[in-house]
N, C-alpha and C positions, 0 to 999 in steps of 0.2 A: 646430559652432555650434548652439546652441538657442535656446531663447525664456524667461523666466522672470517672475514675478512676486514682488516684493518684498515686497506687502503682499497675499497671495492671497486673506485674509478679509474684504477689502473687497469683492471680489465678491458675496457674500451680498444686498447694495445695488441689484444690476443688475435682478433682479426685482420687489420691489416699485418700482424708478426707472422700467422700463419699464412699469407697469403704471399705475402714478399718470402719464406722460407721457403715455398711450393714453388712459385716460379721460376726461386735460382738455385733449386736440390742438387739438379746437376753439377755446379760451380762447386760445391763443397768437395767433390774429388770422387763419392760414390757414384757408382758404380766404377769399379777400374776400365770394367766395358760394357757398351749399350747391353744391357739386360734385355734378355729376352721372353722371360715370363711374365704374365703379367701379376703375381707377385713379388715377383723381385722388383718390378719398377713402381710398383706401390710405395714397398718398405724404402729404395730411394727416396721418392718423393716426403713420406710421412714421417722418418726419420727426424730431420733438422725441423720441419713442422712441429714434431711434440716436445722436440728441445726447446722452441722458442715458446712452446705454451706452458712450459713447465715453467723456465725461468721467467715468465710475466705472474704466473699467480705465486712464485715466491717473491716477486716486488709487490704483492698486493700483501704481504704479512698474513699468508692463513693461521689461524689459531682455533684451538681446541679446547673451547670454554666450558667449563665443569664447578659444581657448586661449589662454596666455600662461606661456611656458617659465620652468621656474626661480624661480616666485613660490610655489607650496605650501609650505609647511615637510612636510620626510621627519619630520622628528622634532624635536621641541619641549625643549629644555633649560632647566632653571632650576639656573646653577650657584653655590652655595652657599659661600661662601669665608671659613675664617678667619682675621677679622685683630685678633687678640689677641696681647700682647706676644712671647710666647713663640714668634710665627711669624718671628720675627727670629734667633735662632735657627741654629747650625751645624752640621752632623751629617757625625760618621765624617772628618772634616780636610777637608770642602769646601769649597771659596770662595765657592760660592754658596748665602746662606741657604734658608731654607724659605719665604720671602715672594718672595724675584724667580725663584725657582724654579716657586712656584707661578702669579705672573703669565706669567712667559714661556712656560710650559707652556699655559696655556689659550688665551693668545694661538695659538697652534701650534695648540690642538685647534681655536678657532675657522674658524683661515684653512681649515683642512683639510674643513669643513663649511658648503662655502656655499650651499646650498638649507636649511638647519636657520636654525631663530630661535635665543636665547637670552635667559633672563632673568637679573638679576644678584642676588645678595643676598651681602651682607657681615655679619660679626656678629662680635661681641664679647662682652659684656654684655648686647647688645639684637643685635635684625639691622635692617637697614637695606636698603630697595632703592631698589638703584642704578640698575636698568635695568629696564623691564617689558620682557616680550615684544617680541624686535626681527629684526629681519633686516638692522639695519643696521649689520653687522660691524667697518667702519672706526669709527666711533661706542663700541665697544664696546671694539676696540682701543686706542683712544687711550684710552677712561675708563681699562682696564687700566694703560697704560703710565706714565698722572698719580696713581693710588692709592694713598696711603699710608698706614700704619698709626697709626691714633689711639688711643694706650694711656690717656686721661683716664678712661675708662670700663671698666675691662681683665677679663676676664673668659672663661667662652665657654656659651653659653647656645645649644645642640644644638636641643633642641627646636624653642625659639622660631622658630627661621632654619627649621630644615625645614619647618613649620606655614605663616611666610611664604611658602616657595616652594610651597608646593603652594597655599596662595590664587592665587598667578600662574598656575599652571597649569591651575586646577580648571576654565576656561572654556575651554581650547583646544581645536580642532576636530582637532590634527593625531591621526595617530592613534597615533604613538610618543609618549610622554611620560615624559619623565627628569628626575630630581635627582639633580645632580652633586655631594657633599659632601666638601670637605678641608676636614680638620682635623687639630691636632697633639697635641687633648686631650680632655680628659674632664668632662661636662658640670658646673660648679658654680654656674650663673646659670641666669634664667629660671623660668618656670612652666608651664612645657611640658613635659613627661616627653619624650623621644626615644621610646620605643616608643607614647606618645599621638600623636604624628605619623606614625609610619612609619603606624601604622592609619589615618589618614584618608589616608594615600597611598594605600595600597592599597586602602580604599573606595571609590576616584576613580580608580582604574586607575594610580596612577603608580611607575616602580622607581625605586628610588635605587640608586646606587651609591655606596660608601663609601669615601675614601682615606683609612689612617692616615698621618699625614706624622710621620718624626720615628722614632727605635729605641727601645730600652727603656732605653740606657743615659745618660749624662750628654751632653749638648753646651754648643755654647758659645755666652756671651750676650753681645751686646756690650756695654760699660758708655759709660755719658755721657762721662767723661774721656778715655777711651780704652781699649784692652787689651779683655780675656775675661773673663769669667765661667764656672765650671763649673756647667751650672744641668738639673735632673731636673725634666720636665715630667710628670705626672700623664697617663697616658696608659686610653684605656678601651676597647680593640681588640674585645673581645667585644660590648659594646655596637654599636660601628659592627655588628658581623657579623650580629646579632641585627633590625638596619633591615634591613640589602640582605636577606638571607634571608626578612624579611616580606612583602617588596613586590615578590620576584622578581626582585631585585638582585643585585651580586657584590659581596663585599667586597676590598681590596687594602692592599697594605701596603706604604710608603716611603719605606726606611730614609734616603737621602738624593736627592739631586735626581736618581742616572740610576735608582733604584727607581722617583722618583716619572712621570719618563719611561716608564718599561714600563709604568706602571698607567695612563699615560692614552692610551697604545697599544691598553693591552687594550682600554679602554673602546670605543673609537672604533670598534677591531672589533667589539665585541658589537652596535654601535648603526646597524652597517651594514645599515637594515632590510629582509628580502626579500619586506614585505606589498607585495601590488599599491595605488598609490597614485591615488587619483583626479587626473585633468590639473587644473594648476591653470586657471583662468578667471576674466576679468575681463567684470563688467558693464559694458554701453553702454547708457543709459537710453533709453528711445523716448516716453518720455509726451509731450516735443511735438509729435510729430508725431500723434497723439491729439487732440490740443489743437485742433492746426493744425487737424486736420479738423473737429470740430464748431466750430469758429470761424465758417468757410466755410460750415456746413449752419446755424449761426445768422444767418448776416447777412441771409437772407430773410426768417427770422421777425422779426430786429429792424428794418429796415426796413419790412415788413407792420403791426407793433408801433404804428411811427412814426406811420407812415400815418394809422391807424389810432384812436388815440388820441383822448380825447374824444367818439366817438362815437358813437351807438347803439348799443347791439347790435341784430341783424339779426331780425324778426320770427319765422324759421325756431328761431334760437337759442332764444331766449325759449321759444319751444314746445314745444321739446324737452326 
């Protein structure tokens, strides 16, 4: 447990407060008459002094920070998701495309990391976020499990999405920070270069790690009436390898949904991180009880005040 201050620069205040409080103790109404010990003209003086120091460090917000298990983020993710037509998608005679392959896989990485937040970003055309920074896993589960792919806009624009996640990230305290990128293509939208972004990731400290989703040969697409499609998606593997490589990432590659299994296995391992992590800690504010206290060391001056009021000042004051 320690002590802390929220607003620490507001202390700055306490000396000129106590200073301007000491030179006009008098004005405040104490003494009714010049005091004559010099402990009574102490506690004069010092009175409106510790009221005005009291009430500066309840504007500086003291609080009473104390552990609280399992609240830090280990490591801060913002994962990066493509839903562009072509993640529909079938690869090598599997049953399951590259879209619920991909949900249900991050669904799994998420549950497996429950001290880690997550942000979410989807992109197409444009990226779009879904989730800022959260830790709140079931929230994030369910946006997964309701997601569907919106082809109006169809496209996949690399850059832009990595550029968005790493604005999500660029404010985080944790001290791991990742971008998580599947994709099953190669960048034809947007105005973001992909290596324009990996560079400001790694000016910000952040690694990506890249999954190709998807092999190099034909899969199959599903059509409106029904049936398959033999359809060659545009693939750009060097590129992905060229981000994780800048930003001290790893790239991976997934040819269908148990490839794309291993790569988010690996990930999970590399992101197992072995920094020593500060405890996390939750503030208790204490300013009322600050408060409380010069309330109490005011009610004399304000009754003295009352008293007081209307009336001469005392010939001694005057003179002085």
């Amino acid at each position: 447990m320690s002590l802390a201050l929220r607003y620490p620069w507001l202390l700055l205040l306490l000396l000129p407060g106590i200073w301007i409080a000491v030179r006009t103790s008098y004005r405040w109404g104490i003494p009714s008459s010049r005091p004559s010990g010099r402990a009574a003209r102490w506690l004069s003086h010092l009175m409106p002094a510790l009221i005005v120091a009291l009430l500066v460090v309840a504007a500086a917000v003291p609080e009473r920070r104390a552990e609280v298990a399992g609240r830090a983020p280990v490591v801060d993710f913002a994962v990066v998701l493509d839903g562009s037509s072509s993640m529909m998608a079938l690869d090598g005679g599997a049953k399951e495309d590259r879209w619920n392959a991909a949900r249900r896989l991050l669904k799994h990485f998420i549950a497996g990391r429950p001290h880690d937040r997550f942000a979410m970003v989807l992109f197409s055309a444009h990226p779009v976020t879904l989730s800022p920074l959260t830790a709140d896993h079931v929230r994030l589960w369910t946006m997964l499990e309701r997601l569907e792919i919106e082809s109006r806009d169809d496209g996949t624009a690399i850059g832009s999405a990595l550029m968005t996640a790493v604005r999500r990230l660029s404010d985080s305290p944790a001290r791991s920070r990742v971008i998580l990128l599947l994709t099953d293509g190669a960048q034809n939208r947007g105005h973001v270069e992909p290596a324009e972004a990996a560079e400001e990731a790694r000016r910000n400290g952040i690694r990506i790690h890249t999954v190709a989703i998807g092999g190099d040969g034909d899969a199959l697409y599903p059509l409106e009436g029904g049936g398959f499609a033999s359809l060659k998606v545009e693939t750009d593997p060097e590129t992905l390898k060229r981000i994780a490589q800048a930003t001290g990432g790893e790239a991976f590659s997934a040819g269908d949904p148990a490839g794309l299994a291993r790569s988010m296995t690996a990930i999970d391992a590399l992101e197992k991180t072995a920094l020593p992590v500060d405890a996390p800690t939750e503030g208790r504010p204490l300013a009322r009880w600050f408060l409380l206290a010069a309330g109490i060391l005011a009610v004399p001056l304000a009754l003295d005040l009352g008293r007081k009021r209307g009336r001469p000042a005392p010939a001694w004051m005057v003179d002085a």
